[in-house]
N, C-alpha and C positions, 0 to 999 in steps of 0.2 A: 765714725772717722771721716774726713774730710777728704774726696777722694781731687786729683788734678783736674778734673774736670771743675769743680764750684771750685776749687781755687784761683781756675781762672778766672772766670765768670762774676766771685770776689774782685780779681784784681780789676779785671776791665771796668767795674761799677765804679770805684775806687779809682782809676785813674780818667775816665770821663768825669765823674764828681768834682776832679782836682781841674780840669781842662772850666769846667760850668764857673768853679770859685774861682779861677783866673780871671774869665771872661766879668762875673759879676764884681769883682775887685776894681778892674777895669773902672768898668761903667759908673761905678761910684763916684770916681774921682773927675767926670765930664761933665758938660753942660750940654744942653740939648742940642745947640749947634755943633758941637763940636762931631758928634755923631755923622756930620752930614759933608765934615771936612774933605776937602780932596784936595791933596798937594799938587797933584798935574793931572790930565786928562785920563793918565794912563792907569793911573793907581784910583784903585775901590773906596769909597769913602767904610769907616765903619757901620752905617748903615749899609751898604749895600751888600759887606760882608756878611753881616748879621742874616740879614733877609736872602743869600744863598746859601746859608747852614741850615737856616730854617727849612727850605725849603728841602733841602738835600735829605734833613733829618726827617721829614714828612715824609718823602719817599720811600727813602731806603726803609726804615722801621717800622711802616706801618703795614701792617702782613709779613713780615718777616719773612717770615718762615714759609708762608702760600703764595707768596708773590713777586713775581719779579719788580727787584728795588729803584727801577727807573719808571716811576708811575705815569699812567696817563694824565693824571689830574696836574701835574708837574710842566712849570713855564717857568726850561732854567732858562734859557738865553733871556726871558724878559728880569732872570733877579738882579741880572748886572746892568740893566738898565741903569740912568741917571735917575737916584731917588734924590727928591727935592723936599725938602722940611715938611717933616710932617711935626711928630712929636716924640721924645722919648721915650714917653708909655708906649706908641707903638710899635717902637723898636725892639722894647723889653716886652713886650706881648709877644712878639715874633720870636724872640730868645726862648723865653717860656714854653712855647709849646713846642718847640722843637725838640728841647730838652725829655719834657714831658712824655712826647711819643717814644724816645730814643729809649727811656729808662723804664717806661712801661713792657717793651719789647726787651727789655733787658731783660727783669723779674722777672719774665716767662719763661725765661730760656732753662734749660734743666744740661746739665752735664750730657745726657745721652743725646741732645741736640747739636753738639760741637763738631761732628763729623757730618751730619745733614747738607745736603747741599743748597745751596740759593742760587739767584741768577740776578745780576746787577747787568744789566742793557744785553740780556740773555746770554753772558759770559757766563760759567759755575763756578763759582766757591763753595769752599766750605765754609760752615756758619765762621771757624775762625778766622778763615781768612778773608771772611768778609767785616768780621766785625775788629779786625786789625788794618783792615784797607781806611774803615771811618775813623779808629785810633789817631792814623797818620794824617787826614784830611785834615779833621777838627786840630787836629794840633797846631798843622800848619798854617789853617787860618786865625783862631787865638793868638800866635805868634804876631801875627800881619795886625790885628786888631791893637792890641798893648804896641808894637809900634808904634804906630799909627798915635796912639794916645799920649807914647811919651814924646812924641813929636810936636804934640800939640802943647801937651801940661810944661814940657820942657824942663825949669829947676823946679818945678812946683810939683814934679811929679813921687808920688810916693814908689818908695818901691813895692816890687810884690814878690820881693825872696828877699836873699843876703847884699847888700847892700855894697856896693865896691867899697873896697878898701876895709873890706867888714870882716873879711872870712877867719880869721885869726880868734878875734872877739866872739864871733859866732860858735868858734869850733871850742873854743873855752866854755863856753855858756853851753855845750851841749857836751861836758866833760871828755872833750879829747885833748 
């Protein structure tokens, strides 16, 4: 029987997986420049987003469990630096493995690890509420990225849910 502990642990995998398919939906629909868009000084291009998830997801998940999640190998202030064209494979390399370490350190994790504590820049949590602190980040930069995107693609842009003026047709089509 499936006790709350891997249920949660279920859901978290499950709704970072959906956060990964947002982002890679995204990226489908750009062109290699567009990755590197910046509307005003102030605002992050989608590269630079990418390349501070990455960087954050390196962190935070690698050791998990043994190590405090603010690494020394970690140069955030330089991910927000001004990144200048590189290439899209390298943006999506960077997507990749951040990904990669995130859900490695996932499948590890066992129900009786949920109460465990961590330390992110030597604060403690618990594994959940450390692994609910990254829930919120990753989301809110995924948000900021698909901005950004439909800012760019504009009427071209596809959607990646229910579609305005859709919800009626949607909810029929899913027999309500």
């Amino acid at each position: 029987m499936d006790n709350t502990g891997n249920h949660y642990l279920k859901n978290v995998k499950k709704e970072f997986s959906k956060m990964k398919d947002l982002g890679d939906r995204t990226f489908s629909q750009l062109k290699d420049e567009d990755f590197f868009f910046c509307p005003d000084i102030e605002t992050n291009s989608i590269a630079v987003i990418v390349r501070h998830m990455s960087g954050n997801m390196l962190s935070r998940w690698t050791d998990f469990l043994t190590a405090d999640g603010e690494k020394d190998f970690r140069k955030r202030d330089e991910e927000f630096d001004s990144l200048f064209y590189t290439d899209k494979d390298d943006i999506l390399l960077r997507w990749e493995n951040g990904w990669q370490c995130l859900f490695n350190a996932i499948d590890q994790l066992t129900s009786e690890d949920l109460l465990k504590k961590v330390y992110i820049r030597k604060e403690e949590h618990s594994v959940i509420e450390a692994v609910n602190r990254q829930i919120s980040h990753y989301a809110y930069h995924i948000g900021q990225i698909i901005y950004i995107a439909k800012f760019i693609k504009n009427k071209n842009w596809k959607t990646l849910s229910i579609p305005k003026h859709k919800s009626d047709e949607f909810n029929k089509k899913m027999g309500m």
